[in-house]
C-alpha positions as CSV (number, residue, x, y, z in Angstrom):
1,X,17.0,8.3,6.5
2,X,16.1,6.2,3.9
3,X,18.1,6.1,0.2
4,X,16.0,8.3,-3.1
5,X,15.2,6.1,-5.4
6,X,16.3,6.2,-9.0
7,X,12.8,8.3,-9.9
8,X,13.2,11.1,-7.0
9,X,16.9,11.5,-8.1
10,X,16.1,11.9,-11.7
11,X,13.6,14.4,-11.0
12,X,15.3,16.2,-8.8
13,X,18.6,16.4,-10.9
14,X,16.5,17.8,-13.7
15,X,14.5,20.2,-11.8
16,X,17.7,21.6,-10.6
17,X,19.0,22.0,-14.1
18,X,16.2,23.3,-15.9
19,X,15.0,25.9,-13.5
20,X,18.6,27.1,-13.2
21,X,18.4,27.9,-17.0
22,X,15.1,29.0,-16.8
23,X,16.2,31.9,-13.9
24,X,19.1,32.5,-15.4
25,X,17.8,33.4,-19.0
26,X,15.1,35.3,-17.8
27,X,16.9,37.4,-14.9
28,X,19.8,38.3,-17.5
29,X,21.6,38.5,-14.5
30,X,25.9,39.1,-15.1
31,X,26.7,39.5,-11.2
32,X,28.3,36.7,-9.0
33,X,25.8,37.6,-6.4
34,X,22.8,37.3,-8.7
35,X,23.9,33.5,-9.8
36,X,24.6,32.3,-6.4
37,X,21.3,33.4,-5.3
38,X,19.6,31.1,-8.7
39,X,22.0,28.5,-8.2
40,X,21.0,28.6,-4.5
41,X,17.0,28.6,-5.2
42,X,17.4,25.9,-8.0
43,X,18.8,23.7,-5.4
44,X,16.2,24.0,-3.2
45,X,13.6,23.6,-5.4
46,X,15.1,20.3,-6.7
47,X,15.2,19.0,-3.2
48,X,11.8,20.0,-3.0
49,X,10.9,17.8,-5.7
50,X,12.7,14.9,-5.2
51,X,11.3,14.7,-1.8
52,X,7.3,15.0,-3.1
53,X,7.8,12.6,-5.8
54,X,5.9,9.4,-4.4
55,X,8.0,6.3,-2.7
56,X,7.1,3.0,-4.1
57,X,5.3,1.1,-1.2
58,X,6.7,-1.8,0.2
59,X,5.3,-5.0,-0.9
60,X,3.7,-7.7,1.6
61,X,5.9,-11.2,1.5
62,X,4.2,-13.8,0.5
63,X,2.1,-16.5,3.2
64,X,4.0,-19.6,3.3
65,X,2.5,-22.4,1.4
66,X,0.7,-24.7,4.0
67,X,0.1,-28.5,3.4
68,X,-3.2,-29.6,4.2
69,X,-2.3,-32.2,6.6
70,X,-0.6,-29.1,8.2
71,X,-3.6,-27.8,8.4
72,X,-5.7,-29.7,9.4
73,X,-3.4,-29.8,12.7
74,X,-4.1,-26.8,13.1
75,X,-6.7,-25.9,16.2
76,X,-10.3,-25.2,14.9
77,X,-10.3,-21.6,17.2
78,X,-7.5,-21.0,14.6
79,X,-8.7,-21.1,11.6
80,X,-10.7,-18.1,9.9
81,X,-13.8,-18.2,9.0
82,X,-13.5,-19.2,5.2
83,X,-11.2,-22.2,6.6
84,X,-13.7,-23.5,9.1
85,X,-15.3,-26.7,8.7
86,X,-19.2,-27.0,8.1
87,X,-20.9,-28.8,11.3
88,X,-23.5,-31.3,10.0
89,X,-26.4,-30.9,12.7
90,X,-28.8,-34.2,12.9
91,X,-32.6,-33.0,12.7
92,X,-34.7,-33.1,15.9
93,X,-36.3,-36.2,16.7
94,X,-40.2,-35.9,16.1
95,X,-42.4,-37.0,19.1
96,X,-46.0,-38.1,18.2
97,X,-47.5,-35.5,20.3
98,X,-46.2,-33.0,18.9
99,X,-48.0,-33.5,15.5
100,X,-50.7,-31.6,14.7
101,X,-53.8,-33.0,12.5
102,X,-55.0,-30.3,10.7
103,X,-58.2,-28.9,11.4
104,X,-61.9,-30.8,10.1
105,X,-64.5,-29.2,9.3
């Protein structure tokens, strides 16, 4: 189970002390029983909270830094898209009958 962080204890700490305040001034409660029973629902309700308050999310690690002579040893089916390099086609050879003269009159 992973640790609470410093926010989820915090919460939860104060949770459980103001709400056990809160019940106990407005119950007016004298009895043993009666303050268990608050003490026992301000606990739960400060667990409550410390386990809904978000989690920070994990960070990605960082790509290692690639040299471009390391990459360009890299195979071409390897590299993405955005990496690949442009292929230069030559332009078809025109054969004299293929040209058209345009139309006379």
């Amino acid at each position: 189970m992973p640790r609470p962080t410093p926010a989820q204890a915090t919460y939860g700490t104060l949770t459980v002390v103001f709400s056990t305040l809160a019940m106990l001034l407005l119950s007016q409660t004298t009895s043993g029983i009666g303050v268990a029973v608050i003490t026992v629902a301000a606990l739960g309700l400060g667990l409550l909270v410390a386990m809904t308050v978000p989690r920070p999310r994990p960070q990605p690690a960082p790509a290692p830094a690639v040299s471009p002579a390391a990459r360009a040893r890299v195979a071409p089916a390897a590299r993405t898209a955005t990496e690949r390099v442009p292929v230069q086609r030559a332009a078809a050879p025109v054969l004299a009958d293929s040209v058209r003269e345009p139309a006379g009159p």
